[in-house]
N, C-alpha and C positions, 0 to 999 in steps of 0.2 A: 390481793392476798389470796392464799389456797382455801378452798373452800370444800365441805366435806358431804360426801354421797356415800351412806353407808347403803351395805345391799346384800341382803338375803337374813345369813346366821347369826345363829344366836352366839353373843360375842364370849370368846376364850376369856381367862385371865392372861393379862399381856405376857408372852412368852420374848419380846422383840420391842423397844423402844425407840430405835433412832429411823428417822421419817428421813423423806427427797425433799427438798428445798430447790429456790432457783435464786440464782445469785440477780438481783434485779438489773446487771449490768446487762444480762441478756436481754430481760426485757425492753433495754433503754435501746437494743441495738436489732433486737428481736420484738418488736410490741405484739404481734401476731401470734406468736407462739406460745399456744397451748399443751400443758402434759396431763395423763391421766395414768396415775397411781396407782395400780392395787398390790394392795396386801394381805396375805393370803398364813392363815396358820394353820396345820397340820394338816398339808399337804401327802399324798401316798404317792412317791412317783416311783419309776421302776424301769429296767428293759422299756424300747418299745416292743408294742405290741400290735397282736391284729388291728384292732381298732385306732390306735394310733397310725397303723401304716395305711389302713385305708383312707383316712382323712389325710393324710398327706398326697396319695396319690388322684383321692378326689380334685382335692383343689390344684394338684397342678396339670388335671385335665381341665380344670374350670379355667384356671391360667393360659393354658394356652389356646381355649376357646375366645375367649377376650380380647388377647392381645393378638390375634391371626399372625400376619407379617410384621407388624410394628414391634419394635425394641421398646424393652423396658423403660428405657431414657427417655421415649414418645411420652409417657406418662404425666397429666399435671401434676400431679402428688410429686412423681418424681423430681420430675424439673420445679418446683418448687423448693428442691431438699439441694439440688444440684447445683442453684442460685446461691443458697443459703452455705454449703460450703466452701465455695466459691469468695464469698465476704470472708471468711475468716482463713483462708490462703489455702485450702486443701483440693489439691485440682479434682475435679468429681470423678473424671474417667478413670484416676490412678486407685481413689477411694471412694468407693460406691459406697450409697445411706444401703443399708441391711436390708429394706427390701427391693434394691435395683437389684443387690447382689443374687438374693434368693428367684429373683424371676427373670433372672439373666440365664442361671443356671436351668431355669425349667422350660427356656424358650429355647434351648441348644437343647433338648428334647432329654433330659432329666427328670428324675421326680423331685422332692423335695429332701434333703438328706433326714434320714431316719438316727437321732442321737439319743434321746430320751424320750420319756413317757410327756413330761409336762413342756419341754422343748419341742420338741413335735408340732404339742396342741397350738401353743402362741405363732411359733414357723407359718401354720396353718391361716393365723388370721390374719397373720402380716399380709400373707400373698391376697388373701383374701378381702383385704381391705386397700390394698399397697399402701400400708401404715408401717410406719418404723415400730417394732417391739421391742424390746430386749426384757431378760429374767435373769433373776441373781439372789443365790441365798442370801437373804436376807441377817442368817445367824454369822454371815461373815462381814458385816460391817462391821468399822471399828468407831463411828462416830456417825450423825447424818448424811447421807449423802447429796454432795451437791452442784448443780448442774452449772458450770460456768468458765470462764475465759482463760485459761494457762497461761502461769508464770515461767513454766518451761523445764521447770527443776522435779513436779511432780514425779516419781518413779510408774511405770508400768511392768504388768511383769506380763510375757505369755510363754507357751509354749510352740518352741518351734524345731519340728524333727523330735521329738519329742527329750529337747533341753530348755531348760527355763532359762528367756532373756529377758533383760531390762531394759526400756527404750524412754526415752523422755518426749513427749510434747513439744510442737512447735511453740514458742509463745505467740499467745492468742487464740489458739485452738480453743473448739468448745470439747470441754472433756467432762465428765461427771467423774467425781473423788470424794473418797472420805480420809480420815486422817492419816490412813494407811499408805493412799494413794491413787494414784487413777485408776477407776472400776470401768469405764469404756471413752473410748478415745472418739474424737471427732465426733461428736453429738450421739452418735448409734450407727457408729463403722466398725468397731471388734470391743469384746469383753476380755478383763484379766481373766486372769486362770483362778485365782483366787478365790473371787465372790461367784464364781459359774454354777450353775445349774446341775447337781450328782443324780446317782440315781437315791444317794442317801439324803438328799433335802427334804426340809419337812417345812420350812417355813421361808418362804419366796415374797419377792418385788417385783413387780410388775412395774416400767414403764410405757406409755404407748405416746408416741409424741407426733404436734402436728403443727402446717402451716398453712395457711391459706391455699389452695381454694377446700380443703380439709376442713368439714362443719364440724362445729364442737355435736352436733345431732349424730353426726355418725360415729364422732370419736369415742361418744357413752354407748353406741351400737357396739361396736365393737370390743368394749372393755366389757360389755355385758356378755355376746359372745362368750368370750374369753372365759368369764367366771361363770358359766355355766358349764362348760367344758370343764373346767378344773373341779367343779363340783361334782361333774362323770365321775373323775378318775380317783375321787378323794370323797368318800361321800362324809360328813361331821365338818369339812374345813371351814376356816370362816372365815370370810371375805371381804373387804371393805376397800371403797376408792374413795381417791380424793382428785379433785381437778386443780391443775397448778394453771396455773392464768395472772398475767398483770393485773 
């Protein structure tokens, strides 16, 4: 069962009630896999900015200090994520986990894409950690969201060329949804357009998810990370995670 790490502020009145859940089928197919939560209220995000773009381009000199010649895919984290979509039919090369993508992009001598203020920070710790991230307003759930197997009929919607399309899920796929719909597809390979990150968000989710050889030690490092950063950029927000685990 999830179990709960409150951490730092003094807590709002709830502005946000539906939480991440995991459908314990994954567990039964996934026992290893651990999520860490956070949720994040009155958030200040904006433009990026100086400070956002030097942390981005920090760590994708730190990125590619690390990784010298080796591909992103050389990575355990990675290849850990690469296995794991591999079980549920998504060939990894065609759909990379979020941070092969992002340090795929930084090893073909890129910085990190510059989108928002709070996007940015998280981008930042994905590479930084080669941890899956993702963020997503929070005020646009329509029910809990929750992390589990596709029936196949789910709706997604994104933008593409800048028209909105709808695609469905393989069944099987791991997807995270709420009653609306699929909010990111294949575990943490793309976001709707819907629940995404604006510069008008004030209240955010955080996921950060992992699999072995990924220590739950580092996975609270880096969710602490992360909410200290947002605490930079938002000073009053308040912050709380929880760990999703079998």
């Amino acid at each position: 069962m999830p179990s709960s790490i409150v951490a730092g502020t003094k807590r709002r009145p709830t502005l946000t009630t539906y939480r991440l859940r995991v459908d314990p089928a994954i567990y039964a197919t996934f026992p290893d896999y651990a999520g860490l939560a956070i949720y994040a209220r009155g958030l200040h995000n904006g433009p990026s900015d100086a400070a956002s773009l030097a942390l981005l381009a920090e760590e994708s000199a730190a990125c590619r200090a690390a990784f010298g010649q080796n591909k992103a895919a050389s990575h355990p984290n990675i290849v850990a994520w690469r296995e794991a979509f591999a079980r549920f039919g998504s060939k990894p090369s065609k759909y990379p986990c979020s941070p092969e993508a992002l340090i795929s992009r930084v090893l073909r001598g890129n910085d990190l894409p510059a989108i928002n203020r709070v996007v940015d920070l998280y981008n930042a710790i994905s590479v930084r950690y080669v941890l899956p991230i993702g963020g997503e307003d929070w005020d646009m759930l329509t029910s809990d969201g929750v992390l589990t197997f596709a029936r196949g009929d789910e709706p997604f919607v994104e933008l593409s060329g800048g028209v909105e399309e709808t695609s469905y899920p393989d069944p099987g796929e791991v997807i995270w949804a709420d009653s609306s719909g699929i909010t990111c597809r294949r575990w943490n390979w793309r976001q709707c357009r819907r629940t995404r990150l604006t510069e008008a968000t004030t209240n955010a989710y955080f996921i950060l998810d992992s699999l072995p050889p990924f220590s739950q030690a580092d996975l609270l490092a880096a969710g602490n990370d992360l909410a200290e950063l947002l605490r930079g950029v938002s000073a009053g927000c308040a912050i709380e995670m929880e760990l999703l685990r079998a």
